[in-house]
mmCIF file of the C-alpha atoms, coordinates in Angstrom:
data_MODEL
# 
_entry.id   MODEL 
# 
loop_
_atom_site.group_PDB 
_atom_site.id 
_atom_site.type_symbol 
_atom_site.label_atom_id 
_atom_site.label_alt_id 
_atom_site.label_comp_id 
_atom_site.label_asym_id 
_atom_site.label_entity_id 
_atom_site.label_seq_id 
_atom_site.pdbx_PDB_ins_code 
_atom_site.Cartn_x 
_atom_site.Cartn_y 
_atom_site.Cartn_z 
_atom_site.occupancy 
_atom_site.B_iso_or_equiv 
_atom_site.pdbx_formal_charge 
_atom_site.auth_seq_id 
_atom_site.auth_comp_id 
_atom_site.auth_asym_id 
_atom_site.auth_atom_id 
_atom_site.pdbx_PDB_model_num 
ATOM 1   C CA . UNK A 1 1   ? 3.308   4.337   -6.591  1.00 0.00 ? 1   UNK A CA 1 
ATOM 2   C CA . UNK A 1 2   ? 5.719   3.626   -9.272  1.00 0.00 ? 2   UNK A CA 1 
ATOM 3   C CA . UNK A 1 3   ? 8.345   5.562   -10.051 1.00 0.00 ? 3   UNK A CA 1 
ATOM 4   C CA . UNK A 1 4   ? 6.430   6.465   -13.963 1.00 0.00 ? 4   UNK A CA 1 
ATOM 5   C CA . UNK A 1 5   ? 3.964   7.853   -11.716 1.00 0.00 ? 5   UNK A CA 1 
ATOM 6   C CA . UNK A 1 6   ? 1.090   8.489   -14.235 1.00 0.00 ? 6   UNK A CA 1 
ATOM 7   C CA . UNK A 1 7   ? -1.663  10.632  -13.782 1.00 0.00 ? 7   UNK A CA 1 
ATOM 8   C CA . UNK A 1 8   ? -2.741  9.204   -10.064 1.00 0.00 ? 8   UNK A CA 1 
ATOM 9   C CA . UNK A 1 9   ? 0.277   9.104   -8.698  1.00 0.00 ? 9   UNK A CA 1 
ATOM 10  C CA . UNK A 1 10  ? 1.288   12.958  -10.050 1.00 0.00 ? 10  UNK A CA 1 
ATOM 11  C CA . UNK A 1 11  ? -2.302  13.441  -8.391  1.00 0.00 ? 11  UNK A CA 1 
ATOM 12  C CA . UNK A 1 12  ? -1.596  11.502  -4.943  1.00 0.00 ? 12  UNK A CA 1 
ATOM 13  C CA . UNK A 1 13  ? 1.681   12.805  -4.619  1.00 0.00 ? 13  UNK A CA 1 
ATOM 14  C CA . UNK A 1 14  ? 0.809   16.393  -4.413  1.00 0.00 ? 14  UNK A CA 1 
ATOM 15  C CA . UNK A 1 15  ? -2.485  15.760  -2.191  1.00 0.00 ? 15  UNK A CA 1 
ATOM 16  C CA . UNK A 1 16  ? -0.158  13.862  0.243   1.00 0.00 ? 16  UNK A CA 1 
ATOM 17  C CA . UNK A 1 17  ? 2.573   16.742  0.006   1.00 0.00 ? 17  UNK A CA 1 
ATOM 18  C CA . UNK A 1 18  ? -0.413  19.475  0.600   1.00 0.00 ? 18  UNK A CA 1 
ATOM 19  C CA . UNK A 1 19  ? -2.065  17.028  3.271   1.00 0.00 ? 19  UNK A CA 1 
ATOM 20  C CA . UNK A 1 20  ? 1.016   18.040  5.371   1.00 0.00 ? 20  UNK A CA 1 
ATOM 21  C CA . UNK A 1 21  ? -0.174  21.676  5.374   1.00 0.00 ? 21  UNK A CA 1 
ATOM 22  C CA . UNK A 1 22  ? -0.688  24.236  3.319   1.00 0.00 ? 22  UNK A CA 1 
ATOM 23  C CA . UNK A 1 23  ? 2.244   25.638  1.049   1.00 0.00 ? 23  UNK A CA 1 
ATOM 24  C CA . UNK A 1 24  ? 3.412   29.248  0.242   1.00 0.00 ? 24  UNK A CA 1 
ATOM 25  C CA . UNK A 1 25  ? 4.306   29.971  -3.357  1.00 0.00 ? 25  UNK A CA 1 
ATOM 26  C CA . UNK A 1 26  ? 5.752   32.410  -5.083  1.00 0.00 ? 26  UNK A CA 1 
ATOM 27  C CA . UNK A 1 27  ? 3.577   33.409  -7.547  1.00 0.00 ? 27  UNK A CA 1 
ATOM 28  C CA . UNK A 1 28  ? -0.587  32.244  -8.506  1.00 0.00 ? 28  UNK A CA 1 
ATOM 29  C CA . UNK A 1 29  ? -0.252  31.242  -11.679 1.00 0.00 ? 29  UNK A CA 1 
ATOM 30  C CA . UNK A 1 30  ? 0.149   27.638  -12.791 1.00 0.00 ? 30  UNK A CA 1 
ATOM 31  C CA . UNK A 1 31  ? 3.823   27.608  -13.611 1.00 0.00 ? 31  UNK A CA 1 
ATOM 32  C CA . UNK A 1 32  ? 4.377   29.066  -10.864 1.00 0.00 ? 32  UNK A CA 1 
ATOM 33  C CA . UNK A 1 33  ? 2.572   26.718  -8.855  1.00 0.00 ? 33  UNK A CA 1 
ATOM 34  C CA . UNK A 1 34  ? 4.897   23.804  -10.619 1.00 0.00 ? 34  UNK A CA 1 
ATOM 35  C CA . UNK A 1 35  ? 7.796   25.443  -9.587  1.00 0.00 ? 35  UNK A CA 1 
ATOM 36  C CA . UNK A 1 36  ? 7.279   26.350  -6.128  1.00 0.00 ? 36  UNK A CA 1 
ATOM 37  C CA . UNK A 1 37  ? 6.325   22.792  -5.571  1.00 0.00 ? 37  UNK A CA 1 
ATOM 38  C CA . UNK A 1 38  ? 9.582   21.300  -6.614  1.00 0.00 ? 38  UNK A CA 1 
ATOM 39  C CA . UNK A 1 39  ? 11.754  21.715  -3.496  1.00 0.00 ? 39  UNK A CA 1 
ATOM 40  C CA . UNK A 1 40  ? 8.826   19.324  -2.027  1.00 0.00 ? 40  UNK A CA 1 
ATOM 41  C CA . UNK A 1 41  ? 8.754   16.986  -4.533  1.00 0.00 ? 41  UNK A CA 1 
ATOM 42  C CA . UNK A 1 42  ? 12.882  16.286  -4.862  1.00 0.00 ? 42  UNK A CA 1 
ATOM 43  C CA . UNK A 1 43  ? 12.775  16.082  -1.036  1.00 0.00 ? 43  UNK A CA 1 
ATOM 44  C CA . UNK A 1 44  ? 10.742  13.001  -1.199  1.00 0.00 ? 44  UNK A CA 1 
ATOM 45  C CA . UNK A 1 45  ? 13.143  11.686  -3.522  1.00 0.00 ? 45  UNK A CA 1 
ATOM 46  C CA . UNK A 1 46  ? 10.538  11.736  -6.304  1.00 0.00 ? 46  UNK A CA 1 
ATOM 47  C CA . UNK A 1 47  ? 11.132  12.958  -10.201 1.00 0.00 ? 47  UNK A CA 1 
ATOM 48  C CA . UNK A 1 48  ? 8.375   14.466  -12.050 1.00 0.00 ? 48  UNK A CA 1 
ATOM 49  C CA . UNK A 1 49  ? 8.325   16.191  -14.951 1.00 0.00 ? 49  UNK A CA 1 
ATOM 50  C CA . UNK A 1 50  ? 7.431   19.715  -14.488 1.00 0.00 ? 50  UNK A CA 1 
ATOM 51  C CA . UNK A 1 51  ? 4.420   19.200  -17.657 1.00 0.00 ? 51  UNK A CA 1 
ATOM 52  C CA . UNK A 1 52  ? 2.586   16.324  -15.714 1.00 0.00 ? 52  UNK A CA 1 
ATOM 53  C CA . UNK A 1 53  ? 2.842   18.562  -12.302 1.00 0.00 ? 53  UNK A CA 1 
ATOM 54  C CA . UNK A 1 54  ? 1.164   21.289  -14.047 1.00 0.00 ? 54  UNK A CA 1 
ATOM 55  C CA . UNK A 1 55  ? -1.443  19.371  -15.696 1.00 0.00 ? 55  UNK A CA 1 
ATOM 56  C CA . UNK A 1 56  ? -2.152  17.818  -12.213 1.00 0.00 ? 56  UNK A CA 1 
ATOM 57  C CA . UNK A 1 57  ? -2.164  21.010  -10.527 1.00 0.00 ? 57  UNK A CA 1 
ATOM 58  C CA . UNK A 1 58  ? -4.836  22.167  -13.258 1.00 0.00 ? 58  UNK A CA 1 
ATOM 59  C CA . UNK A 1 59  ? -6.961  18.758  -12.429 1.00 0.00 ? 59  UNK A CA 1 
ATOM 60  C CA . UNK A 1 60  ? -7.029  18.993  -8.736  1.00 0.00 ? 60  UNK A CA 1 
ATOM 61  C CA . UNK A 1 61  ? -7.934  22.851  -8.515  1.00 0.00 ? 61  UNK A CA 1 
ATOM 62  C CA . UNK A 1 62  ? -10.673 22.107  -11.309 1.00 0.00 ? 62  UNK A CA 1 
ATOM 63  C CA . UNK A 1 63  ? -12.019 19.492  -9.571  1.00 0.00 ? 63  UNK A CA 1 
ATOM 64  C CA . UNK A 1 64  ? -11.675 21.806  -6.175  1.00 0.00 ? 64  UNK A CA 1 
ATOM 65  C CA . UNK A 1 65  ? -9.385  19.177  -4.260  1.00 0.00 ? 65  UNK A CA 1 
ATOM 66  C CA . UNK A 1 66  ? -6.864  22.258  -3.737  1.00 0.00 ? 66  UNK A CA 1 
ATOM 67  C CA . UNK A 1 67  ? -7.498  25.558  -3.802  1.00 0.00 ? 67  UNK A CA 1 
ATOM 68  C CA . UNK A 1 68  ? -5.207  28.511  -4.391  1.00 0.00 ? 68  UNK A CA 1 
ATOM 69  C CA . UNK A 1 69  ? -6.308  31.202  -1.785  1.00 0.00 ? 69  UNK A CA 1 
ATOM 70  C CA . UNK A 1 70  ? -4.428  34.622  -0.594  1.00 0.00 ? 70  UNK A CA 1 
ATOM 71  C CA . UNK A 1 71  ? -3.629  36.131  2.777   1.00 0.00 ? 71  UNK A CA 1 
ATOM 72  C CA . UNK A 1 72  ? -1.732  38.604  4.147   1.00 0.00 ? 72  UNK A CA 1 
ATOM 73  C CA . UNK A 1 73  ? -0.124  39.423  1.093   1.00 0.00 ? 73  UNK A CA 1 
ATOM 74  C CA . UNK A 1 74  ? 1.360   35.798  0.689   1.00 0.00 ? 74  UNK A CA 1 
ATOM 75  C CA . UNK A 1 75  ? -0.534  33.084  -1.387  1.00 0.00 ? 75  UNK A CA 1 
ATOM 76  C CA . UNK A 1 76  ? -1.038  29.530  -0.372  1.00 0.00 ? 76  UNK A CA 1 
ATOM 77  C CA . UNK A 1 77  ? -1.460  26.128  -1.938  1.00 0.00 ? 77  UNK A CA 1 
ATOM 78  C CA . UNK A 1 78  ? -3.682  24.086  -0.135  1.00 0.00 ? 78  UNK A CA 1 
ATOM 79  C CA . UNK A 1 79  ? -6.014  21.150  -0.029  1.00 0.00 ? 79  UNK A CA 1 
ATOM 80  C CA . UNK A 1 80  ? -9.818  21.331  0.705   1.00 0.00 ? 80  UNK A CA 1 
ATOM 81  C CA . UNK A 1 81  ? -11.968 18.945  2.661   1.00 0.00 ? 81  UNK A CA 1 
ATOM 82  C CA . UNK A 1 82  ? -13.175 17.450  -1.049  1.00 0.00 ? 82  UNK A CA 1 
ATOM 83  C CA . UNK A 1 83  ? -8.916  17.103  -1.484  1.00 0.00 ? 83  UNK A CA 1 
ATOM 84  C CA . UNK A 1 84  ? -8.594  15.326  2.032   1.00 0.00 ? 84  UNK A CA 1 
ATOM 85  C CA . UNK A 1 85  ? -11.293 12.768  1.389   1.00 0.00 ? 85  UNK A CA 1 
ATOM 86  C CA . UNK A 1 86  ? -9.685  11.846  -1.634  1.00 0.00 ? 86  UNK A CA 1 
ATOM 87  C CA . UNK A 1 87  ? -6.278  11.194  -0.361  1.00 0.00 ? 87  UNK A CA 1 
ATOM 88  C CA . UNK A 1 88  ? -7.285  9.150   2.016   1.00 0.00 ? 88  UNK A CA 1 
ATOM 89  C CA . UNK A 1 89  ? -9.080  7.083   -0.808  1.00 0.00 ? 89  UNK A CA 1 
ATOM 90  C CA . UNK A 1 90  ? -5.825  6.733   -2.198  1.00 0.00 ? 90  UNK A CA 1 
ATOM 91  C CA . UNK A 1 91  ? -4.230  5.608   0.943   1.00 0.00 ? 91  UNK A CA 1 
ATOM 92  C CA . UNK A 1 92  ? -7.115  3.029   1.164   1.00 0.00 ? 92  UNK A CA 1 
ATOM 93  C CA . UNK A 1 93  ? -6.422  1.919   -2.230  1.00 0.00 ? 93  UNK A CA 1 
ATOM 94  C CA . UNK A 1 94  ? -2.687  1.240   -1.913  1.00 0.00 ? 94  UNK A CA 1 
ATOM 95  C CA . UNK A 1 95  ? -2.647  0.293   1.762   1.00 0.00 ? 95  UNK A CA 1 
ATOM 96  C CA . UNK A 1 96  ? -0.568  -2.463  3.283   1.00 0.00 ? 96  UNK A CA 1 
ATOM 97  C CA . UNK A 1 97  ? 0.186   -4.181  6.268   1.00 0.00 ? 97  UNK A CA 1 
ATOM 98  C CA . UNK A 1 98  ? 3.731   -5.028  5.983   1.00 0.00 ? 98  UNK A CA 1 
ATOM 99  C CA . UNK A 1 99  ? 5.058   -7.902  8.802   1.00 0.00 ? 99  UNK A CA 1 
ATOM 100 C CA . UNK A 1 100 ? 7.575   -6.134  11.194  1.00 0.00 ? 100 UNK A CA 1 
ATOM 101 C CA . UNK A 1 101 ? 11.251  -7.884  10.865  1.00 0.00 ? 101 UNK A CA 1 
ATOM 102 C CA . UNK A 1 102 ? 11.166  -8.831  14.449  1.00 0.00 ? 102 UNK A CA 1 
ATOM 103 C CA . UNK A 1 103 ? 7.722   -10.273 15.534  1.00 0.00 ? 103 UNK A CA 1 
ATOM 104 C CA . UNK A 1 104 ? 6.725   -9.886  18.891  1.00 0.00 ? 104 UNK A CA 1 
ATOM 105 C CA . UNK A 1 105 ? 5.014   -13.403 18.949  1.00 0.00 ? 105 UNK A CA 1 
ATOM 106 C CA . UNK A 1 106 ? 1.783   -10.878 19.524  1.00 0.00 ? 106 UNK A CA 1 
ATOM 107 C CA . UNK A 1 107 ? -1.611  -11.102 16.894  1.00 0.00 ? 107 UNK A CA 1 
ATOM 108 C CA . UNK A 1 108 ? -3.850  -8.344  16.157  1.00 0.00 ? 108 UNK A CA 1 
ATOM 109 C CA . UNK A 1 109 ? -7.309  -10.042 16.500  1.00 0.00 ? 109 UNK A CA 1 
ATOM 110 C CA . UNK A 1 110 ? -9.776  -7.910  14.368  1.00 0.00 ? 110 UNK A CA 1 
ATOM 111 C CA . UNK A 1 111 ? -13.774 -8.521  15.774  1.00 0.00 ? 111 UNK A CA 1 
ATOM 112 C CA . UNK A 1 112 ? -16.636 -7.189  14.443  1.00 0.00 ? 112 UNK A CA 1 
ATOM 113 C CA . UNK A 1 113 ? -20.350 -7.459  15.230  1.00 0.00 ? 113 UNK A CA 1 
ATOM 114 C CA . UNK A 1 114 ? -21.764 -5.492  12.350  1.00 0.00 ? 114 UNK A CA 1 
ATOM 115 C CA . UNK A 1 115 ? -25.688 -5.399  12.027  1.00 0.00 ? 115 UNK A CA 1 
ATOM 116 C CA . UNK A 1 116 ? -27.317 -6.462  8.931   1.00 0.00 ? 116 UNK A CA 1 
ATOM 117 C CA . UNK A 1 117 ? -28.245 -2.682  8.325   1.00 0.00 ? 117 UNK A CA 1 
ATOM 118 C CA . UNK A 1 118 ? -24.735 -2.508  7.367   1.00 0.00 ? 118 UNK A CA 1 
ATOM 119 C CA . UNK A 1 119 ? -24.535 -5.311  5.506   1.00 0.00 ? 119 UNK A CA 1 
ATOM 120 C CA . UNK A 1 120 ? -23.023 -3.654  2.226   1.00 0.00 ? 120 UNK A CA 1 
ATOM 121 C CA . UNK A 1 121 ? -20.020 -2.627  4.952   1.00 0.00 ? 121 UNK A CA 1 
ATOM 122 C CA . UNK A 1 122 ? -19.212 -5.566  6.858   1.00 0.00 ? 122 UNK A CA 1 
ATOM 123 C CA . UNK A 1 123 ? -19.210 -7.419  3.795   1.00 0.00 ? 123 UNK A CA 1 
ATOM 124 C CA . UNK A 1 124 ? -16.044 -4.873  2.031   1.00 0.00 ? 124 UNK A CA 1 
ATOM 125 C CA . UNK A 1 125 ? -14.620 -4.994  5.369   1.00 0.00 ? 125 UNK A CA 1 
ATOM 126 C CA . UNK A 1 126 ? -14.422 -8.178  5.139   1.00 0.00 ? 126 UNK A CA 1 
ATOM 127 C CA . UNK A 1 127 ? -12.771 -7.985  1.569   1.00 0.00 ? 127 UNK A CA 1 
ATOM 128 C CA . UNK A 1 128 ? -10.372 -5.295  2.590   1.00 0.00 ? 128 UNK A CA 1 
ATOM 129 C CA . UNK A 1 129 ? -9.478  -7.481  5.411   1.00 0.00 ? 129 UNK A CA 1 
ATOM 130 C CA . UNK A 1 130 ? -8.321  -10.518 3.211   1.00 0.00 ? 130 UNK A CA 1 
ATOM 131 C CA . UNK A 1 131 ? -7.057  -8.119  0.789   1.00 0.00 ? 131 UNK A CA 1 
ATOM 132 C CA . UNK A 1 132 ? -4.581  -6.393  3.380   1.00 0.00 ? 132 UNK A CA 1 
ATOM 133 C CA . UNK A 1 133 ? -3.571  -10.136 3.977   1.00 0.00 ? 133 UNK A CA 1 
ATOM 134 C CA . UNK A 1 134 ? -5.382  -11.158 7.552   1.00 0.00 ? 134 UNK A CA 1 
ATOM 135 C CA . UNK A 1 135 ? -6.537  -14.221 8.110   1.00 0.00 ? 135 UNK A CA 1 
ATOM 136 C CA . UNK A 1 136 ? -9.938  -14.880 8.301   1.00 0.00 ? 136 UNK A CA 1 
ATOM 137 C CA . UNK A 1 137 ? -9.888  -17.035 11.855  1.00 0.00 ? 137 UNK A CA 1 
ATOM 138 C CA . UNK A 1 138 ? -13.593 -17.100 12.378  1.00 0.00 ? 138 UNK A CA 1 
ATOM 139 C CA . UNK A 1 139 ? -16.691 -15.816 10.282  1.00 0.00 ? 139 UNK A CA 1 
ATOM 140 C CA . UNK A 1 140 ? -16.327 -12.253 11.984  1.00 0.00 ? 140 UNK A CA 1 
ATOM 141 C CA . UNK A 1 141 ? -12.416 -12.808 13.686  1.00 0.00 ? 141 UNK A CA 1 
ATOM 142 C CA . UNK A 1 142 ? -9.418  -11.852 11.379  1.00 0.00 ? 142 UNK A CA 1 
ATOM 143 C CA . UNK A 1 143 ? -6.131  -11.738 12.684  1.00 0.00 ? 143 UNK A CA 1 
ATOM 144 C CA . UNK A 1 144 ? -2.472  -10.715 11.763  1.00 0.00 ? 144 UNK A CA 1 
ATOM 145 C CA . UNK A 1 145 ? 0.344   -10.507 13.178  1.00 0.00 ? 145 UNK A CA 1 
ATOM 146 C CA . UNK A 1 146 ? 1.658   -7.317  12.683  1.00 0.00 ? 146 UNK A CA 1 
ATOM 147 C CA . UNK A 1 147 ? 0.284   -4.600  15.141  1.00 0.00 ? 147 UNK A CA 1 
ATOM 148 C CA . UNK A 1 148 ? -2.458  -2.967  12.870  1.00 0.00 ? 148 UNK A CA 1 
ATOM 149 C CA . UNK A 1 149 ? -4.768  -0.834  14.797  1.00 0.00 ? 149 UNK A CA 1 
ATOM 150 C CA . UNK A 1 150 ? -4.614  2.493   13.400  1.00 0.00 ? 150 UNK A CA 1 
ATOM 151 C CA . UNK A 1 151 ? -4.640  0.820   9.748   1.00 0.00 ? 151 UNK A CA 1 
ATOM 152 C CA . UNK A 1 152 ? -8.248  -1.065  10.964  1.00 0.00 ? 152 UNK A CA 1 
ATOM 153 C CA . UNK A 1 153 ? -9.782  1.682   12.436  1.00 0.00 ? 153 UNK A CA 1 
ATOM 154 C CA . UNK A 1 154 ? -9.103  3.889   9.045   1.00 0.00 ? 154 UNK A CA 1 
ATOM 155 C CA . UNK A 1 155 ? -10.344 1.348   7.211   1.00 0.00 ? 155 UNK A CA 1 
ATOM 156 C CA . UNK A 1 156 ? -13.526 0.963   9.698   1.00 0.00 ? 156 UNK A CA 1 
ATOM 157 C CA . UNK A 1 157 ? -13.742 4.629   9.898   1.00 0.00 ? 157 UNK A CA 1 
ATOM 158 C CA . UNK A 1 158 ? -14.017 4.535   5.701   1.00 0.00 ? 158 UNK A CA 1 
ATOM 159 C CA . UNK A 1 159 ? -16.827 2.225   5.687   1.00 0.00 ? 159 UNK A CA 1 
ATOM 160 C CA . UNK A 1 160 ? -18.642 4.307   8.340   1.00 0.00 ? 160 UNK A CA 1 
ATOM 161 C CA . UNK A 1 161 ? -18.846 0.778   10.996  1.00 0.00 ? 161 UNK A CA 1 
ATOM 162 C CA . UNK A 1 162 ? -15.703 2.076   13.207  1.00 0.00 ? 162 UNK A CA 1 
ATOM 163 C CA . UNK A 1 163 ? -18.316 1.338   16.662  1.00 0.00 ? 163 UNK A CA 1 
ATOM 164 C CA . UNK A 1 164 ? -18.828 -1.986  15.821  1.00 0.00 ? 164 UNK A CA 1 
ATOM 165 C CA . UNK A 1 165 ? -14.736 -2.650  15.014  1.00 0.00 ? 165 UNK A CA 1 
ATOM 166 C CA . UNK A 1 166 ? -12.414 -4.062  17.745  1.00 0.00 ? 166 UNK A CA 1 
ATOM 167 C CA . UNK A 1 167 ? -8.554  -4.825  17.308  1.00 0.00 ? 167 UNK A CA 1 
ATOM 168 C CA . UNK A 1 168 ? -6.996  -6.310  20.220  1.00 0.00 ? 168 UNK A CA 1 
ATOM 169 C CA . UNK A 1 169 ? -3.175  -7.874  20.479  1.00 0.00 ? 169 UNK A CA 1 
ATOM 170 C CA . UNK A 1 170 ? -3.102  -11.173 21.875  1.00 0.00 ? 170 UNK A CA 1 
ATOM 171 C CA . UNK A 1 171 ? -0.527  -13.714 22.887  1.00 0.00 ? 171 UNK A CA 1 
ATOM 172 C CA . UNK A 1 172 ? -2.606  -16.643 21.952  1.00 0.00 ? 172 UNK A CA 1 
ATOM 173 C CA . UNK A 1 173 ? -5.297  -17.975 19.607  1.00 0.00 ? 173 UNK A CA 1 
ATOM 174 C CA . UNK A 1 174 ? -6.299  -20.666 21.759  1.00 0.00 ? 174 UNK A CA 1 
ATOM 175 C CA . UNK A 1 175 ? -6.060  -24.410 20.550  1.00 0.00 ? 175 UNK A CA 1 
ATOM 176 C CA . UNK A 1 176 ? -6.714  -23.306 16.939  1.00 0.00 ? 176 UNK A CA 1 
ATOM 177 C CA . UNK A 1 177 ? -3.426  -20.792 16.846  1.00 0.00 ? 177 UNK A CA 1 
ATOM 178 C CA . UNK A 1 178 ? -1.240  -23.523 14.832  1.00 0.00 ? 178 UNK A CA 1 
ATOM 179 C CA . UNK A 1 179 ? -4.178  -22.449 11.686  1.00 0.00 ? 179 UNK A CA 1 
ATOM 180 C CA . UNK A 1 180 ? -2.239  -18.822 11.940  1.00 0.00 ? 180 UNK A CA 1 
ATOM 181 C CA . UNK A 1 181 ? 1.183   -19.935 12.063  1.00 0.00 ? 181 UNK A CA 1 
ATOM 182 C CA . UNK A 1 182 ? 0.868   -22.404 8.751   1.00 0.00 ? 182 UNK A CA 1 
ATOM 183 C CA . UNK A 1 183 ? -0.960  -19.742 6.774   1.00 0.00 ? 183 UNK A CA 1 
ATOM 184 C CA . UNK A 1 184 ? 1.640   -16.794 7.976   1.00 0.00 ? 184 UNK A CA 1 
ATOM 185 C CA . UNK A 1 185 ? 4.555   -19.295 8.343   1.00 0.00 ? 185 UNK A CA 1 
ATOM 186 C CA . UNK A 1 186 ? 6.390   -18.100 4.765   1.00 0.00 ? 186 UNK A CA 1 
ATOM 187 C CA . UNK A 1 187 ? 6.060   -14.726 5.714   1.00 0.00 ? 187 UNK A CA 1 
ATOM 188 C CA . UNK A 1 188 ? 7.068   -14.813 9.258   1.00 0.00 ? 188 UNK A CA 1 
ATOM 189 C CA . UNK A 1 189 ? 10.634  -14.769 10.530  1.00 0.00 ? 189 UNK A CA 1 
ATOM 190 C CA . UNK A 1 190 ? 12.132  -18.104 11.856  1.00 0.00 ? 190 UNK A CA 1 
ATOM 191 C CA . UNK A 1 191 ? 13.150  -16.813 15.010  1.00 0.00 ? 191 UNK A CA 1 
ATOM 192 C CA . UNK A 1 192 ? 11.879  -15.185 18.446  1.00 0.00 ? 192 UNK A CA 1 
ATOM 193 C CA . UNK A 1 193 ? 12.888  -12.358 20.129  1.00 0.00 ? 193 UNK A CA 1 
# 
């Protein structure tokens, strides 16, 4: 996010901080809530203005994606389920696939064998998958060159088709690999390890 934030990143910000586990505040009322956050929010070298953190306090409990909740005499900010789901749709919306700065000379290959049932899926996968910057090799073969497995199977997990998702790394592409090396050439570096 940028460093204006707005109201999504105030919002994404404090689901990713409460993702991490729930907090113990001081006291249950909004401004409190603003406050105790703080300490979280300068440790991740971030600056918000304390008005915007309390307004997106006020929208997440509203819309129940955190929940203020008491125990043992100590009360605790933390996300729900509802909360969860939607920081991982911002994750989804922002994510990347950034090239290492050494490559291993290794590809992720991304196959999928999707039935037409899930047709509506395979078909954003397949958007998602140019989107993150893969190269479409065959009709259902992507490939990158950055190790992305855990990114894949998020995004396969997302569009409810992780069974029908393989990533493997591979040393070669066959006779065809040169099509990957001129379409990731100006983003790969020029030397080998």
């Amino acid at each position: 996010m940028s460093q204006d934030f707005g109201r999504h990143g105030v919002e994404k910000l404090l689901l990713g901080i409460l993702v991490g586990g729930a907090i113990v505040v001081a006291a249950a009322t909004f401004p409190g809530l603003a406050l105790g956050l703080k300490p979280f929010i300068i440790k991740r070298n971030q600056n918000v203005e304390r008005m915007s953190l309390r307004a997106a306090l006020k929208r997440l409990r509203e819309r129940r994606l955190i929940d203020v909740v008491a125990k043992n005499g100590r009360i605790f900010l933390m996300v729900t389920e509802k909360g969860k789901k939607r920081f991982r749709e911002f994750e989804f919306e922002h994510m990347q696939l950034p090239l290492p700065s050494r490559w291993d000379k290794q590809w992720s290959v991304i196959l999928f064998d999707i039935p037409e049932a899930h047709k509506a899926a395979r078909d954003a996968l397949r958007q998602k998958l140019n989107a993150l910057g893969c190269l479409q090799f065959h009709k259902s073969v992507f490939v990158h060159p950055a190790p992305c497995e855990d990114e894949i199977d998020f995004v396969a997990e997302l569009f409810h088709v992780r069974p029908f998702v393989t990533v493997v790394r591979a040393s070669s592409l066959g006779h065809q690999e040169h099509r990957a090396y001129k379409y990731f050439a100006p983003q790969l570096p020029k030397y080998s390890l």
